[in-house]
Structure formats: C-alpha cells, structure tokens
PAZAPA-4460 file (N, C-alpha, C; in steps of 0.05 Angstrom, whole numbers, plus 32768, in hexadecimal, padded with zeros to 4 digits):
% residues 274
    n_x    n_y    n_z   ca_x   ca_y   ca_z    c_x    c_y    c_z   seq   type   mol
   8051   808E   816D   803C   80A1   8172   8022   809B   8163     1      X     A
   8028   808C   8148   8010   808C   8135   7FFD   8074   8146     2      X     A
   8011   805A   8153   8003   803F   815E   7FF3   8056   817C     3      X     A
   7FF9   805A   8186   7FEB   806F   819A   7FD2   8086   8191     4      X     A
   7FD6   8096   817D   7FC1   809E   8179   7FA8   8091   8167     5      X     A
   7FB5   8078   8159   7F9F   805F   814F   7F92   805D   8167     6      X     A
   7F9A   8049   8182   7F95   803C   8198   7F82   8053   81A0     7      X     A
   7F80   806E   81A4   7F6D   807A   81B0   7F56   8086   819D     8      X     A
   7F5C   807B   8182   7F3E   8084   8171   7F37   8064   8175     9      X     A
   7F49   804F   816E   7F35   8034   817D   7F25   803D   8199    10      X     A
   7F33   8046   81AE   7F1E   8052   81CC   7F08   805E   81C5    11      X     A
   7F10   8073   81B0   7EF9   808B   81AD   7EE5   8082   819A    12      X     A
   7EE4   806E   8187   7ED6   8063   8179   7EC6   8048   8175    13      X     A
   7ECD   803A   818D   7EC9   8018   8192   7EAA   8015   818F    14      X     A
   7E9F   8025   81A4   7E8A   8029   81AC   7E6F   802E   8193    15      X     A
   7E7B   8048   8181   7E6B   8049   8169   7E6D   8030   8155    16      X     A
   7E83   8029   8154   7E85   800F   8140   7E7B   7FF9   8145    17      X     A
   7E7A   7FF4   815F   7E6E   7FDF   8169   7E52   7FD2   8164    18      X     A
   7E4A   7FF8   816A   7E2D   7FFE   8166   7E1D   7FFA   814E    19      X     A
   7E2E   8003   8137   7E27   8006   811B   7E29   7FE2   8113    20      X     A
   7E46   7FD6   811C   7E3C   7FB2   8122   7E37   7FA9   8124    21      X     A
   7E2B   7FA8   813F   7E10   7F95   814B   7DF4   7F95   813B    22      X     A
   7DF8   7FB3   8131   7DD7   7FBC   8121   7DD9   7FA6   8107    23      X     A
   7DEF   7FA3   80FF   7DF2   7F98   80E3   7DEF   7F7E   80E7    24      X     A
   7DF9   7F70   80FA   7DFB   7F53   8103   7DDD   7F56   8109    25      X     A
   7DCA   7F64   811D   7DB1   7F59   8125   7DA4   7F55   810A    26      X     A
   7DA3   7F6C   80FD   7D90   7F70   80E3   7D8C   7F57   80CD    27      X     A
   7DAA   7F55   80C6   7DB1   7F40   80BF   7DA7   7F1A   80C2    28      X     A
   7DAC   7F18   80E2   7DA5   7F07   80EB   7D84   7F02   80ED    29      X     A
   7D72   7F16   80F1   7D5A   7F1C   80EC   7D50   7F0F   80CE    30      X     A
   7D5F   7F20   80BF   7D4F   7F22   80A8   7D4E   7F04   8097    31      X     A
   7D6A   7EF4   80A4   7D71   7ED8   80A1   7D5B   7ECC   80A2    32      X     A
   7D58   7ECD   80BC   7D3D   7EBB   80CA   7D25   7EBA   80C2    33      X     A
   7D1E   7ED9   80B1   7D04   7EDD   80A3   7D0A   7ED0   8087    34      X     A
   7D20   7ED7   8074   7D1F   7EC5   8061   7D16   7EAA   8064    35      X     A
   7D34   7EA3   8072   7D2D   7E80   8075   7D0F   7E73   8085    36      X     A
   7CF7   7E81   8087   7CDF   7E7B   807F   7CD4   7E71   806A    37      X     A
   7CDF   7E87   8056   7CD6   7E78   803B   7CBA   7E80   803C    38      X     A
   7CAE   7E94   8048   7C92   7E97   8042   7C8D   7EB6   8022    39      X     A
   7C82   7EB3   801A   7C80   7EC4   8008   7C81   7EE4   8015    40      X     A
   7C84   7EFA   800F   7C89   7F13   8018   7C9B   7F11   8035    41      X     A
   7C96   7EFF   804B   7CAF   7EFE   805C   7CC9   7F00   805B    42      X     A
   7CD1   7EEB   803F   7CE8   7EE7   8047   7CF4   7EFA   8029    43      X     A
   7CDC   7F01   8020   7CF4   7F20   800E   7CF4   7F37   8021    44      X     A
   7CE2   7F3A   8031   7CE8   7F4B   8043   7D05   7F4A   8057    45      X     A
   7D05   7F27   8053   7D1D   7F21   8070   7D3A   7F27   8057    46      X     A
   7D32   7F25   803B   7D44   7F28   802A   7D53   7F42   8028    47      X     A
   7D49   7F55   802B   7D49   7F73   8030   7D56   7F76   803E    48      X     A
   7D51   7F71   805B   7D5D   7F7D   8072   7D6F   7F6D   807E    49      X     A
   7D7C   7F54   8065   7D96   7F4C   8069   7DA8   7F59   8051    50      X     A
   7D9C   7F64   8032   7DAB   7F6F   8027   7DB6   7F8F   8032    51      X     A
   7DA5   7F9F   803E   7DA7   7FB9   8054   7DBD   7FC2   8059    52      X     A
   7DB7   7FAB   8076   7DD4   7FB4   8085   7DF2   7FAF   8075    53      X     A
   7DEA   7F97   8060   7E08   7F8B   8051   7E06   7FA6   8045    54      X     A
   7E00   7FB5   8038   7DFC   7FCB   8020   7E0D   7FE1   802E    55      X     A
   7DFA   7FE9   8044   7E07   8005   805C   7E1D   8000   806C    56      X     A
   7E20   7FE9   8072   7E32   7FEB   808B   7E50   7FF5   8084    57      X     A
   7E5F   7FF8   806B   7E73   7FFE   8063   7E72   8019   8060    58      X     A
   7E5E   8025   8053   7E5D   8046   8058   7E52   804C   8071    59      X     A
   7E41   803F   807E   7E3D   8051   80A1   7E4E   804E   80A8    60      X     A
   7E64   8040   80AA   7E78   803E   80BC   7E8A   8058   80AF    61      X     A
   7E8D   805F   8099   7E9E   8070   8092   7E9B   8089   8092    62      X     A
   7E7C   808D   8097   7E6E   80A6   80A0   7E72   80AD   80BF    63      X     A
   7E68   8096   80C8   7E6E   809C   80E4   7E85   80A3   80F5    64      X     A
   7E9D   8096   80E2   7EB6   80A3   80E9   7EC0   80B9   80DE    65      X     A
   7EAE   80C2   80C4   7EB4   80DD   80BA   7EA3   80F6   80D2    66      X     A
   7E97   80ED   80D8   7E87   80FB   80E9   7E94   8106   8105    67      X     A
   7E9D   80EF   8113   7EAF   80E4   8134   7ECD   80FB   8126    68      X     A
   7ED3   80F2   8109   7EEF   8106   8108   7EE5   8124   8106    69      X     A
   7ED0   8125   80FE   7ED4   814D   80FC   7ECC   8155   8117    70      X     A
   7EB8   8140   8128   7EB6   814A   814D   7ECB   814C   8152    71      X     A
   7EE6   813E   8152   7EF9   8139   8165   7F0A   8147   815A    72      X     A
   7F05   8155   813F   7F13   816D   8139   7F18   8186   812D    73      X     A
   7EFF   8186   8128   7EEE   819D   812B   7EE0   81B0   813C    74      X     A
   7ECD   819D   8144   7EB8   819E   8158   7EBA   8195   8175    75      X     A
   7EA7   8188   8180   7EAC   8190   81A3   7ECE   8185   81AD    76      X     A
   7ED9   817E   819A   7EED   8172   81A9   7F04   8178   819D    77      X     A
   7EFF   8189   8185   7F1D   8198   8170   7F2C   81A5   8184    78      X     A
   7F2E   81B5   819B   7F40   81C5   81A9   7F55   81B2   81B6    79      X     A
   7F42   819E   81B9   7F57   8187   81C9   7F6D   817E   81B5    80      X     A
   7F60   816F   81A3   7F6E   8163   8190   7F7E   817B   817E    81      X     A
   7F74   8188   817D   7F91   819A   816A   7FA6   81B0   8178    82      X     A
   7FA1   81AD   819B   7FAD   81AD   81B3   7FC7   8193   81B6    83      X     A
   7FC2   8180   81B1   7FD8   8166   81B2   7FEF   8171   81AA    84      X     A
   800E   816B   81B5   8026   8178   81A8   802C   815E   818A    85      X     A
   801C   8163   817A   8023   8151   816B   8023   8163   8143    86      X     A
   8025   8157   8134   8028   816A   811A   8003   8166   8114    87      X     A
   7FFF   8175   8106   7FDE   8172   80FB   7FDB   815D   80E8    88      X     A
   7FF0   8156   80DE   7FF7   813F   80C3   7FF4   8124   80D2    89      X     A
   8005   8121   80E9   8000   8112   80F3   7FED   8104   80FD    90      X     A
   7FDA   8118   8118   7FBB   8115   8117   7FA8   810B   80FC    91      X     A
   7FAD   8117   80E6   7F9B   810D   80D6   7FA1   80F2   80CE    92      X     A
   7FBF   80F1   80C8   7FC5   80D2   80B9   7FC1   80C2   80D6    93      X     A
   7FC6   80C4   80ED   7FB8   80A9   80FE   7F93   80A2   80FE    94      X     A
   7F8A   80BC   80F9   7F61   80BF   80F3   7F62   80B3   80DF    95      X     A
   7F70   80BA   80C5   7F68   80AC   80AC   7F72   8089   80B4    96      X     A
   7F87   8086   80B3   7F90   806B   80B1   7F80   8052   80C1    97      X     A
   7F75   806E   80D8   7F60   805A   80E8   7F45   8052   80DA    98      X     A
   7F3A   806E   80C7   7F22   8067   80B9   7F2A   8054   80A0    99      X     A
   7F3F   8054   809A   7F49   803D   8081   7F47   802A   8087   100      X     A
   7F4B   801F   80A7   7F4E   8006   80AB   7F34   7FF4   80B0   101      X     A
   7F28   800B   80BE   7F04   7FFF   80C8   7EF9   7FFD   80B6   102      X     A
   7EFF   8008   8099   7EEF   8004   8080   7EF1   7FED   8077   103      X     A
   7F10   7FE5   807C   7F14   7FCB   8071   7F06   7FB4   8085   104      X     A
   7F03   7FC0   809F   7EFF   7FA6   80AD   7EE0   7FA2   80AA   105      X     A
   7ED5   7FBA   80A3   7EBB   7FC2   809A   7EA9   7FAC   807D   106      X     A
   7EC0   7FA8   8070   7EB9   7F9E   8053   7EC3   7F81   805E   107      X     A
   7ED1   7F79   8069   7ED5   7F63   8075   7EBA   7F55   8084   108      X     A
   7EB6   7F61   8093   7E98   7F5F   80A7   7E8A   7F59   8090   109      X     A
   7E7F   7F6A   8080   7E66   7F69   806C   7E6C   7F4E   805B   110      X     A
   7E84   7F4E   804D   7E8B   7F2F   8048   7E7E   7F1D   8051   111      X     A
   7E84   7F1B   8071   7E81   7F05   8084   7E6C   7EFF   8085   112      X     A
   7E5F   7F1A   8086   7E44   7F19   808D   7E2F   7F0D   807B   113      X     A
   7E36   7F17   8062   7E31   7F05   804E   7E32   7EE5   803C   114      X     A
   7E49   7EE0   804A   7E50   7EC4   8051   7E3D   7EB4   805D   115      X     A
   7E31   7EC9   807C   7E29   7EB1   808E   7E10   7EB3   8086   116      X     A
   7E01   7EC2   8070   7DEC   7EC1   8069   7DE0   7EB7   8057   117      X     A
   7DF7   7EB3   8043   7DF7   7EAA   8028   7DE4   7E95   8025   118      X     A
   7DE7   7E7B   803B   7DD2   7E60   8034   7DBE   7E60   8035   119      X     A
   7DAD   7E7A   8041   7D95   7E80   8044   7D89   7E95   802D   120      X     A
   7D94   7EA6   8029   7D8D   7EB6   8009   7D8D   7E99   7FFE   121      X     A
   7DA9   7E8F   7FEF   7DAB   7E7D   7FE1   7D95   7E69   7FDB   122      X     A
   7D83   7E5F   7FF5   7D73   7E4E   7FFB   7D59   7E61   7FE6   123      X     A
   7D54   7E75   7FE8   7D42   7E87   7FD7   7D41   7E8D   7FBF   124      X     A
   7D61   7E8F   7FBB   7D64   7E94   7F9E   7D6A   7E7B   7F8F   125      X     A
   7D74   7E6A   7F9B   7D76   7E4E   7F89   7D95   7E54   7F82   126      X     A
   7DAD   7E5E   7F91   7DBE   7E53   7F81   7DD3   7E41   7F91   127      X     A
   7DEB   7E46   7F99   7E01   7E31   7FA3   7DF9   7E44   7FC5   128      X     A
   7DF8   7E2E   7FCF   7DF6   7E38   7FED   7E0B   7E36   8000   129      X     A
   7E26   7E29   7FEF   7E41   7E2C   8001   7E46   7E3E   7FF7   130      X     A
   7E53   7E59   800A   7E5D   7E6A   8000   7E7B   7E6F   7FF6   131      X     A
   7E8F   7E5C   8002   7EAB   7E50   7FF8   7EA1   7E47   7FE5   132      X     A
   7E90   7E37   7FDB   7E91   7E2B   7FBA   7E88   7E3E   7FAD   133      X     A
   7E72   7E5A   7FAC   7E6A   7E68   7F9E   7E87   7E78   7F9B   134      X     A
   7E97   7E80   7FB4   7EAA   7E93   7FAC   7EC4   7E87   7F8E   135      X     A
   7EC8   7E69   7F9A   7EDB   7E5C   7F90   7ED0   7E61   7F73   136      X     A
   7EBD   7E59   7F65   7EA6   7E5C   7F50   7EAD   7E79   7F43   137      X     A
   7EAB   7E8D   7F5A   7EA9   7EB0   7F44   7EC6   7EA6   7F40   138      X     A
   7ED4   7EA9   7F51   7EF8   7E9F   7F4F   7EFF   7E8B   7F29   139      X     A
   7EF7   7E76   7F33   7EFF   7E72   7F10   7EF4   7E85   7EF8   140      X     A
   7ED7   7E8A   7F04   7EC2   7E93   7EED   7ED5   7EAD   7EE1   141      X     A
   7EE7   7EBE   7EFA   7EF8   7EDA   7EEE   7F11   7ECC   7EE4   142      X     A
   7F1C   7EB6   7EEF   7F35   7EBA   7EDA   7F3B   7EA7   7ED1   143      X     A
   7F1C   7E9A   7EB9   7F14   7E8C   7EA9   7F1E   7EAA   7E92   144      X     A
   7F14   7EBF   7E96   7F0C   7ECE   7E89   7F24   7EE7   7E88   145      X     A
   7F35   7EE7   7E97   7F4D   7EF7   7E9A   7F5F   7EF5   7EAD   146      X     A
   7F85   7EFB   7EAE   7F92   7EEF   7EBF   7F91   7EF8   7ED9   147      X     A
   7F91   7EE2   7EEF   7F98   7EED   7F0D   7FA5   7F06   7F0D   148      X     A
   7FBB   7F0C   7F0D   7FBC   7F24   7F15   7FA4   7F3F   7F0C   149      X     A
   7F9E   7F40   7EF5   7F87   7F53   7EEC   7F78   7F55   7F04   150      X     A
   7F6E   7F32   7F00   7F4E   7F2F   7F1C   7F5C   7F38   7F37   151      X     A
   7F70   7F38   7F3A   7F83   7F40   7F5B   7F7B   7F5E   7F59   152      X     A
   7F85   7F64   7F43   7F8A   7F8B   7F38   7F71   7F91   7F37   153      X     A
   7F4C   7F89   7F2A   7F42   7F8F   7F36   7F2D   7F8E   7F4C   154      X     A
   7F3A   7F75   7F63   7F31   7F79   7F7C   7F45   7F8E   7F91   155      X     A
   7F57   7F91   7F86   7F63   7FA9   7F92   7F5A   7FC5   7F91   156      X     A
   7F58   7FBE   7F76   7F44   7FE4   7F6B   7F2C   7FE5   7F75   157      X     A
   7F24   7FD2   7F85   7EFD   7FD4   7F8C   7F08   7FDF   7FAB   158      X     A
   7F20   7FDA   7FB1   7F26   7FD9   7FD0   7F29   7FF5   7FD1   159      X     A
   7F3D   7FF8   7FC0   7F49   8017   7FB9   7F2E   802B   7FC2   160      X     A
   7F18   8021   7FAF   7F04   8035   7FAB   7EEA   8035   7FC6   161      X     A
   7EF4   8024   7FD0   7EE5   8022   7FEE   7EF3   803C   8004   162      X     A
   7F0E   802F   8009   7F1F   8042   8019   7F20   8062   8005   163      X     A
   7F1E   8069   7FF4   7F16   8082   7FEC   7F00   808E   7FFA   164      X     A
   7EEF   8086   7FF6   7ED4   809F   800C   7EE4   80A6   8029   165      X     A
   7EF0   80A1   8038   7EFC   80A4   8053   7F04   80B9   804C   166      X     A
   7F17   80C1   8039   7F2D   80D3   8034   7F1A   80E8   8021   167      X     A
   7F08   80E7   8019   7EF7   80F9   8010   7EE2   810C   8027   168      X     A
   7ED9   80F3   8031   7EC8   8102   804B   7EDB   8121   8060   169      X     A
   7EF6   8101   8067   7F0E   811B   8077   7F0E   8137   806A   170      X     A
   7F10   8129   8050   7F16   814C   8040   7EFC   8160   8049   171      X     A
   7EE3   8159   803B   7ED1   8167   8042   7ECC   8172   805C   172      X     A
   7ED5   815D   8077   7EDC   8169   808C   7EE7   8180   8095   173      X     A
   7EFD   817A   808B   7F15   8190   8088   7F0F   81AC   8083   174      X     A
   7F0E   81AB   8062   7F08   81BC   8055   7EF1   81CE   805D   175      X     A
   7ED5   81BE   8066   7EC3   81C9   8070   7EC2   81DA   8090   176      X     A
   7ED9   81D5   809E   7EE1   81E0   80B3   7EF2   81F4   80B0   177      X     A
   7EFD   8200   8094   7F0B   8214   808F   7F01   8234   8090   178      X     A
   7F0B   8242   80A1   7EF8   825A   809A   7EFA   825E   807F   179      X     A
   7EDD   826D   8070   7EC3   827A   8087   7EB2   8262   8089   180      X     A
   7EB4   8245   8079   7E9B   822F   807E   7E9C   822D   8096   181      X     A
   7EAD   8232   80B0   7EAD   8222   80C7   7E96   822E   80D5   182      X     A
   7E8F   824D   80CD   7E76   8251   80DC   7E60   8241   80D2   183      X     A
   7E61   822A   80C4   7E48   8227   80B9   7E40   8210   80C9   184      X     A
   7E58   8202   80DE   7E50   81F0   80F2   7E52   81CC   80DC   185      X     A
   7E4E   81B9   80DD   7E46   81A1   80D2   7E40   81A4   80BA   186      X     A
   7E2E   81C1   80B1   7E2C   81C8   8098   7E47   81C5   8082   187      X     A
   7E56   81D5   808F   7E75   81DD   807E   7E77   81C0   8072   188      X     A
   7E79   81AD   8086   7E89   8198   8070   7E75   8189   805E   189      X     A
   7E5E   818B   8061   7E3E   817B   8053   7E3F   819B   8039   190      X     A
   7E50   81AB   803D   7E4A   81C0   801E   7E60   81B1   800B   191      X     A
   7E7E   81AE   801C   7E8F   81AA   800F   7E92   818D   7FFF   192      X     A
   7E7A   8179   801B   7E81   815E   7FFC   7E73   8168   7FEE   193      X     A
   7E5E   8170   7FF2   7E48   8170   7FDB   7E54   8182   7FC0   194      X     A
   7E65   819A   7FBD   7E75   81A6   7FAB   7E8A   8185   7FA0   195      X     A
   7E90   8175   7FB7   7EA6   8169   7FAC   7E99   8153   7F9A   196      X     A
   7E83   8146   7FA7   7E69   8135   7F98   7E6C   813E   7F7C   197      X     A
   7E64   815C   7F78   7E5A   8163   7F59   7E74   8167   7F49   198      X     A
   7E82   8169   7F59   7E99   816D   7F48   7EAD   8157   7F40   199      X     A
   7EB4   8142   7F4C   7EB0   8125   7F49   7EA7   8121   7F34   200      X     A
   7E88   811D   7F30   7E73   811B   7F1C   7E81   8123   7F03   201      X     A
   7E8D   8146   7EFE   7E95   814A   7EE8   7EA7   8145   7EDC   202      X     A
   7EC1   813A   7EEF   7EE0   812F   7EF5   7ED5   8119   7EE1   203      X     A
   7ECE   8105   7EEF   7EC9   80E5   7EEA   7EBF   80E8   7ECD   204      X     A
   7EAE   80FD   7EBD   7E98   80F8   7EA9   7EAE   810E   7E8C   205      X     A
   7EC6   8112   7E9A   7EE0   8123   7E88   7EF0   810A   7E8C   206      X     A
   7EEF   80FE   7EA1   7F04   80E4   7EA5   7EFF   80CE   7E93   207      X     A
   7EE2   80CA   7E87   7EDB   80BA   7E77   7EDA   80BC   7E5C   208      X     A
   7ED4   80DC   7E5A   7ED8   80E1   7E3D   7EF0   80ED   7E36   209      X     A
   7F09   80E6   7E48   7F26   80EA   7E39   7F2E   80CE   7E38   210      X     A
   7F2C   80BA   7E4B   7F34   80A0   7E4A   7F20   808B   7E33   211      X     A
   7F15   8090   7E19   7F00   8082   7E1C   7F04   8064   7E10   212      X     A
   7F05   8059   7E24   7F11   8037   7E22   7EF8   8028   7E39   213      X     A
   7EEC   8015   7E37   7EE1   800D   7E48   7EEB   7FE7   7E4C   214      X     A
   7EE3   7FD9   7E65   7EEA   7FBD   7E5F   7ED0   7FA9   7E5C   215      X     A
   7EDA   7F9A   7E4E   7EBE   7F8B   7E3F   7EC0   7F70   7E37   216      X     A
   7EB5   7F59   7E32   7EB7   7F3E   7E2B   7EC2   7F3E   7E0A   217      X     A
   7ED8   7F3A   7E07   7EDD   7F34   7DED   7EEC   7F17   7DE6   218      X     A
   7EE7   7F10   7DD5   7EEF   7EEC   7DC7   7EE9   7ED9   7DE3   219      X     A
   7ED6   7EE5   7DF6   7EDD   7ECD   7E0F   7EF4   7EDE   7E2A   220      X     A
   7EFC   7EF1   7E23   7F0E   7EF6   7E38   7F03   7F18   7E38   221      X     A
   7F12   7F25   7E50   7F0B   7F39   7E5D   7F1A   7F4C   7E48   222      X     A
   7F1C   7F56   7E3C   7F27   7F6F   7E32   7F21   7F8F   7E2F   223      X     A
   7F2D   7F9C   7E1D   7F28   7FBD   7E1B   7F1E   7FCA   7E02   224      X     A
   7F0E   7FCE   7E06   7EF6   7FDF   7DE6   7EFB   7FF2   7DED   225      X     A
   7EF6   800C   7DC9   7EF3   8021   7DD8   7ECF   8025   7DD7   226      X     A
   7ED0   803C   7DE3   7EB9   8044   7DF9   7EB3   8060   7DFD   227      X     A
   7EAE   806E   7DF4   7EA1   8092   7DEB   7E8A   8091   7E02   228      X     A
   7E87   80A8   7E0C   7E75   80A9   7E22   7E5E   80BC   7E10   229      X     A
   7E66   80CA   7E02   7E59   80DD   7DF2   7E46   80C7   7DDF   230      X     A
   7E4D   80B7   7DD0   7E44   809E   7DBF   7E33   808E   7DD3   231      X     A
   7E30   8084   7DE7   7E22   8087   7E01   7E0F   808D   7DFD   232      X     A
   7E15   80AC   7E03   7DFC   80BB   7E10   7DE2   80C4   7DF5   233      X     A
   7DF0   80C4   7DDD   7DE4   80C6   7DC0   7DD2   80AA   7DBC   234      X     A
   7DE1   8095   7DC6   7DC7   807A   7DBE   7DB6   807F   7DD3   235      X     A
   7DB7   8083   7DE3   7D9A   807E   7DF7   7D9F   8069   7E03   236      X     A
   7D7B   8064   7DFA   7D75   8043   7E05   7D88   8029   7DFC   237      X     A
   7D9B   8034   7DDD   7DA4   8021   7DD1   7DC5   801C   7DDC   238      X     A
   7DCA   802C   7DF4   7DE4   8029   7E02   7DF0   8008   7DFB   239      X     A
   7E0A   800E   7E06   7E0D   7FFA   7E0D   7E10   7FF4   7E28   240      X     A
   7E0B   7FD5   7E35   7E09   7FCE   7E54   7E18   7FB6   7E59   241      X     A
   7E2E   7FAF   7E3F   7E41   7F9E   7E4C   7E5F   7FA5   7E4E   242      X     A
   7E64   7FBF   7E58   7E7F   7FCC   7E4D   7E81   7FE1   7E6B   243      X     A
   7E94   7FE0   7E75   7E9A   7FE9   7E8E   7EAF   8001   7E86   244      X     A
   7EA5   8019   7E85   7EBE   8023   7E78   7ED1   8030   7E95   245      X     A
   7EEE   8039   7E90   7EFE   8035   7E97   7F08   8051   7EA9   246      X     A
   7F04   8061   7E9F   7F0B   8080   7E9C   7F05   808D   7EB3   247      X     A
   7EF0   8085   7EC0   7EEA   8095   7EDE   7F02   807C   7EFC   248      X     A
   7F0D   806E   7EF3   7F16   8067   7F0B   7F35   8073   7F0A   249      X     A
   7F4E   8083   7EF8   7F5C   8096   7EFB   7F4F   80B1   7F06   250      X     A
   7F3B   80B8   7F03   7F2E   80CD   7F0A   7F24   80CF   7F29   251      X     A
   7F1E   80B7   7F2C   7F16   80B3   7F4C   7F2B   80B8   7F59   252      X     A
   7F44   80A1   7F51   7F57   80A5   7F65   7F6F   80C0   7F65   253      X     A
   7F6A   80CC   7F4D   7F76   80E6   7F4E   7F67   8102   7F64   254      X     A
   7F49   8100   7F63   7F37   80FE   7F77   7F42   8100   7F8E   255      X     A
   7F3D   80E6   7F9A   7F57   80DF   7FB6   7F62   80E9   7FBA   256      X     A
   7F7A   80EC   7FAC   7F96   80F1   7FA9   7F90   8112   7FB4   257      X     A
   7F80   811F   7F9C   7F82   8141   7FA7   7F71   8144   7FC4   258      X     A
   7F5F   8136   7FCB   7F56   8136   7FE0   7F61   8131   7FF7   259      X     A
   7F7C   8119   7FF8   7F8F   8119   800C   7F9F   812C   8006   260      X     A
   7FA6   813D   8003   7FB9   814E   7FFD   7FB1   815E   800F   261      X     A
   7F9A   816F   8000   7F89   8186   8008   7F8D   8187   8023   262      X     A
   7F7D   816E   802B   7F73   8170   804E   7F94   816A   8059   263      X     A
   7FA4   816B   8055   7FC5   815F   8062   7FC9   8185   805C   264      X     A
   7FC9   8196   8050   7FC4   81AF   804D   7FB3   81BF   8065   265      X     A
   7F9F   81B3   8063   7F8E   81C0   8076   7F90   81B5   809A   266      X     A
   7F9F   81A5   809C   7FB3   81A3   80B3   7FC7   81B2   80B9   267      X     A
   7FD3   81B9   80A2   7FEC   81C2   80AC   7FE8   81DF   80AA   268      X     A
   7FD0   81ED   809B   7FD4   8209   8095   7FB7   821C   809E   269      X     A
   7FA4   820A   8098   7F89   8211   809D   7F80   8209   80B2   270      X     A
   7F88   81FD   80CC   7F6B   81F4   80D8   7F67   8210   80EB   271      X     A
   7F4F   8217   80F0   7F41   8227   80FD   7F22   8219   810A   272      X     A
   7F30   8228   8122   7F0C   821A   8134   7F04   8234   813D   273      X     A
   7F03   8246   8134   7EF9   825F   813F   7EDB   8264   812D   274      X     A
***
C-alpha cells in the first residue's frame, strides 16, 4: 500500500519538481556561460545566479512539497485524501517518506549541479578545476585530521539535518490545521512554524548551554574543548571563530523526534477540515 501511495504523490508531484528543476538547471547553465566570459561584473553576476539555484533548490523543493501536502490534506483536496480506507499514519508516513526522498534526490541534483559547474567558477577563482580531484583532496584533507568513520558520522549528521525540515514543515501543517487555527486558512500552519522557529531558537541556545563542549583543531587533529555560550556572548568581538560547538545538534534532532510524533497524533486524533 505504502509503494502505491508513493507512486501517486510521484503522479501528483512530477510536474512541480520538474518545474522547480529545469529552473535550477537553466539558471545554472546561464550563469555558467556569463562567468566563463571572464569579463569583469559579468561573470560575478554569472557567479551568483549559479550559486542561487545551488543554495534554494534543496529548500524549494521541500517547501513546495510542504505546501502540495497540506493542499492534498487539508485543503482543496483533504476530503478526498482523508476519505481513502486507509489509517491516517499511514497517509502521512507514505507523504513524508516521499518528501525524504526528493530531498535527498534534491541534494544529489545540487551536488551534480555543482560538479558540472565547478571548472568554470574554478576557472575564476583559481583553484583545482577537476571536481573528482578537489573532492578526493577535501577527502584526505578530513581524515588527515580525524578517523573515517567520524568524517562518515559527520556526513551523515549533515544528511540527518537536511531531511529534518520535511518533518518540521508536516508538523506545522498539521498542527496548523487543528481546530481553531484551521479557520485561519494557510495562515494556521505559517503561525505554527513560526511559534516552532522561536522556540527551536530557545531549545538549541538551552541545548548549548547544558552540553557545553564544542569541536575544534587540537595538536593537528579534530577534537572536543569545552565551550560556554555564556563566555561567548561576554567577549564580544573577542569570541571565538574556530570552535563549532556541539550542543544544538541533540537538540535539533530531539526537535524532529517531537515533531514526528506530534503530527502521527494529529492523524490519528486531530484532523479536522471543518
């Protein structure tokens, strides 16, 4: 049932993705062509509107399907879809799993896209213009400096924290379709990230000042200092800016975590389209 209701958000969604793709590929391809002029103001201009689309295309796409999910179930098309003889848990985990996946294929694209552009920035900036040798390059340069698995652990955590907004948006969906926000139309769920936005903000900034460990260059290798956010905010200008501290990424994904919950809740107990 789940390969079936994937297959018809691929039907119901091809069209917008496509759309939001082609825009990224033209722009892209554009902005190539103005770089690799090489004329002064041209080709930072063409520089721009190849960094752009690489920048957006991972969150439009995740907007746009946060968007396509509260129409199709919420809005003009919620009667249908929460009409299906199917559980509400279900519906959501085939919408989410679908927006998990386009994200990934999403960050994939932008990769690519980046790839096929690389020799022409490169050509501007002066550095390695193969992009297999620049990658191979960051590749030793990280675990020169700490072991593979770490650098595995965190290109996983960057992944982690991509596929997180999907499951944040749904929530705000959700939640924002709950009576009484549902009279508020598109509004409801644009009140509820924005409550979830600021409150995030305070999560992550308690997340940092209970964890306070940050990671940082020590003897040559990657290690863990500690790291006071409060000591921070007391130096000023005299911060420090080589220390990544640590503390808001349990906080994010606990984040998540209550956010999938919530909206798997608001399937099964809350939804109202009245």
């Amino acid at each position: 049932m789940i390969a079936a209701l994937l297959k018809h958000e691929w039907l119901r969604t091809r069209s917008l993705l496509g759309s939001i793709g082609a825009v990224a590929v033209l722009l892209v391809a554009a902005g190539a062509a103005l770089t690799a002029t090489g004329w002064p103001g041209i080709s930072l201009v063409g520089m721009l509107m190849v960094m752009a689309p690489l920048a957006a295309l991972v969150p439009a796409t995740q907007i746009a399907l946060a968007v396509h999910y509260w129409q199709s179930s919420y809005s003009r098309t919620g009667y249908f879809t929460q009409s299906l003889p199917l559980s509400g848990v279900t519906i959501y985990a085939a919408k989410l799993a679908w927006a998990l996946l386009v994200s990934l294929l999403a960050a994939l694209a932008t990769a690519g896209l980046l790839m096929a552009a690389w020799p022409v920035l490169a050509g501007q900036l002066g550095g390695e213009r193969n992009p297999f040798s620049l990658i191979r390059q960051m590749w030793e340069a990280g675990t020169a400096v700490t072991s593979t698995p770490v650098l595995i652990a965190g290109i996983l955590l960057f992944v982690g924290l991509i596929l997180i907004w999907p499951i944040q948006y749904f929530f705000a969906a959700s939640v924002g379709s709950e009576t009484p926000l549902n009279r508020l139309g598109l509004g409801g769920p644009v009140v509820v990230f924005l409550g979830l936005y600021l409150a995030s903000q305070v999560l992550v900034f308690l997340g940092m000042a209970a964890l306070p460990w940050g990671l940082t260059m020590v003897d040559g290798q990657l290690g863990i200092e500690h790291w006071s956010v409060f000591a921070e905010i007391a130096a000023g200008d005299a911060s420090r800016d080589d220390i990544m501290p640590v503390g808001f990424v349990p906080m994010l994904l606990l984040i998540g975590v209550v956010c999938l919950l919530r909206t798997v809740h608001s399937w099964r107990r809350r939804i109202s389209l009245v």
